[in-house]
C-alpha positions as CSV (number, residue, x, y, z in Angstrom):
1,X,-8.5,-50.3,-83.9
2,X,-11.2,-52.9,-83.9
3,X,-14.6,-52.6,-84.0
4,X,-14.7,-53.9,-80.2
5,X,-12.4,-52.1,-79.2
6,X,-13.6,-48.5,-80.5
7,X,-17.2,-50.2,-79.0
8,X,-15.7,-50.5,-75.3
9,X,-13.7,-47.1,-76.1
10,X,-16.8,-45.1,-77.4
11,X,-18.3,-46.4,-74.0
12,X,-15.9,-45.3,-71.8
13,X,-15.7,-42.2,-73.0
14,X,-19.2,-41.2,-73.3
15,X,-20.5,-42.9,-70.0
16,X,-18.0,-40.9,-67.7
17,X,-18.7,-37.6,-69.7
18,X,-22.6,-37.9,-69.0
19,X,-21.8,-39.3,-65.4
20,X,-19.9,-36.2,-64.9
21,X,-23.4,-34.6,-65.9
22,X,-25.2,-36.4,-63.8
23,X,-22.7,-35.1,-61.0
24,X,-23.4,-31.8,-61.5
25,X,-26.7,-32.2,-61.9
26,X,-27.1,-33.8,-58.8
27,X,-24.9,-32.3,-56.5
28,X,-25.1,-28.8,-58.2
29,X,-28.7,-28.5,-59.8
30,X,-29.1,-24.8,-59.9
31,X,-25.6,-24.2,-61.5
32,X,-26.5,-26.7,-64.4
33,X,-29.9,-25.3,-64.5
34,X,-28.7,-21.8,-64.9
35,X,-26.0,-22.8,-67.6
36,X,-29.0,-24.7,-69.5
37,X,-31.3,-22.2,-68.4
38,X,-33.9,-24.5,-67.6
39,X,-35.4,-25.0,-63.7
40,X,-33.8,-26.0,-60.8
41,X,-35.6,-29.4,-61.1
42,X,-35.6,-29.9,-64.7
43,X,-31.7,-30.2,-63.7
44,X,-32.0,-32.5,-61.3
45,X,-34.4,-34.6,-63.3
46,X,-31.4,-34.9,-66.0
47,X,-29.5,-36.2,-63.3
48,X,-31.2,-38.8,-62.5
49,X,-31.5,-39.6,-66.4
50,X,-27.8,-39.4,-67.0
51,X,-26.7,-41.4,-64.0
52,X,-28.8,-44.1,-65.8
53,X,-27.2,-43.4,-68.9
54,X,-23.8,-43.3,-67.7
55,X,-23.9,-46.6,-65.2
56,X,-25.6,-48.5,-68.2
57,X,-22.9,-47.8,-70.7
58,X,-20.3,-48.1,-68.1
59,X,-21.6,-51.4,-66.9
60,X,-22.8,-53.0,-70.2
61,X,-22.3,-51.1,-73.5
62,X,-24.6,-52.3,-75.8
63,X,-26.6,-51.1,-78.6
64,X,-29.6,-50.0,-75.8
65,X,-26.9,-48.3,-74.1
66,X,-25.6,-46.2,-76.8
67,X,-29.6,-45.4,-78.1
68,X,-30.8,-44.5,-74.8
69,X,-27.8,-41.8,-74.3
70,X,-28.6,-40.7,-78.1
71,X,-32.2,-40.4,-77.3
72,X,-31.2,-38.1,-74.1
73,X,-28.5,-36.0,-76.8
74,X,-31.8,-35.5,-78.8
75,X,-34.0,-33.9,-75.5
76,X,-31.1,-31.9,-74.8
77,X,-30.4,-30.6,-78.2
78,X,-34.9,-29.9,-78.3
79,X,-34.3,-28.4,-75.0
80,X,-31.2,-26.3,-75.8
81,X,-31.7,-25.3,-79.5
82,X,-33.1,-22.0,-78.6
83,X,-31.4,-20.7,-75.6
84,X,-28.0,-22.5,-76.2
85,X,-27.7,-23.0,-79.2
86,X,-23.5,-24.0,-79.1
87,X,-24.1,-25.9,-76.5
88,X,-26.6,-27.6,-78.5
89,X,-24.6,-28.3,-81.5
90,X,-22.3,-30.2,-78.9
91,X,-25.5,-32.4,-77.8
92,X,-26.0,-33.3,-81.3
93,X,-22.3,-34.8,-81.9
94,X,-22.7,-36.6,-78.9
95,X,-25.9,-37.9,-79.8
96,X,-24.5,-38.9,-83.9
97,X,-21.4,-40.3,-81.8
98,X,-23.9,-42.5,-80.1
99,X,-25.8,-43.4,-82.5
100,X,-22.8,-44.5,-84.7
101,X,-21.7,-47.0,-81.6
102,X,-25.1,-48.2,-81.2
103,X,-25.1,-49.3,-85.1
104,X,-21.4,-50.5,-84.9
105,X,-22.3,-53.0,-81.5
106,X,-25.5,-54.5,-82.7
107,X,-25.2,-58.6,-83.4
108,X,-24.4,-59.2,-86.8
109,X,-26.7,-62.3,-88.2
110,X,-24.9,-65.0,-89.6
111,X,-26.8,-66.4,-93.1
């Protein structure tokens, strides 16, 4: 698989995982505070976040895409580290799997 390709893959995959996020968060703020055990309206606030973070990598996946979601994976894993700690661990490789994308689709300079 090419570079591109894994890009526009990696992109795909993550931005309708977090916009299914953002769907629960939205539509079902409670639930998804309860799982996370944080408010009500801290959930809903992650909504908002993640249907950012989803229509951005969705629409143009870029390196700002990929280090904005890795930059929400790192709140999340802070936020979840104590309480959900599993759950956590899962934020983290989401994060890494960002961060990874975001390295692979910067420009490369030609000397």
């Amino acid at each position: 698989m090419d570079s591109e390709r894994a890009i526009h893959w990696s992109a795909t995959a993550i931005g309708l995982t977090t916009l299914y996020f953002a769907g629960w968060a939205l539509f079902r703020p409670q639930s998804l505070g309860q799982a996370m055990r944080v408010s009500t309206t801290h959930a809903h606030l992650l909504g908002y976040r993640d249907l950012v973070s989803a229509t951005w990598l969705l629409s143009r996946p870029d390196a700002g895409a990929f280090a904005f979601r890795a930059a929400a994976d790192a709140m999340d894993v802070a936020t979840l580290a104590r309480t959900r700690p599993g759950v956590a661990v899962g934020a983290a490789l989401f994060g890494a799997w960002s961060v990874a994308a975001a390295l692979a689709s910067r420009p490369t300079r030609v000397a």
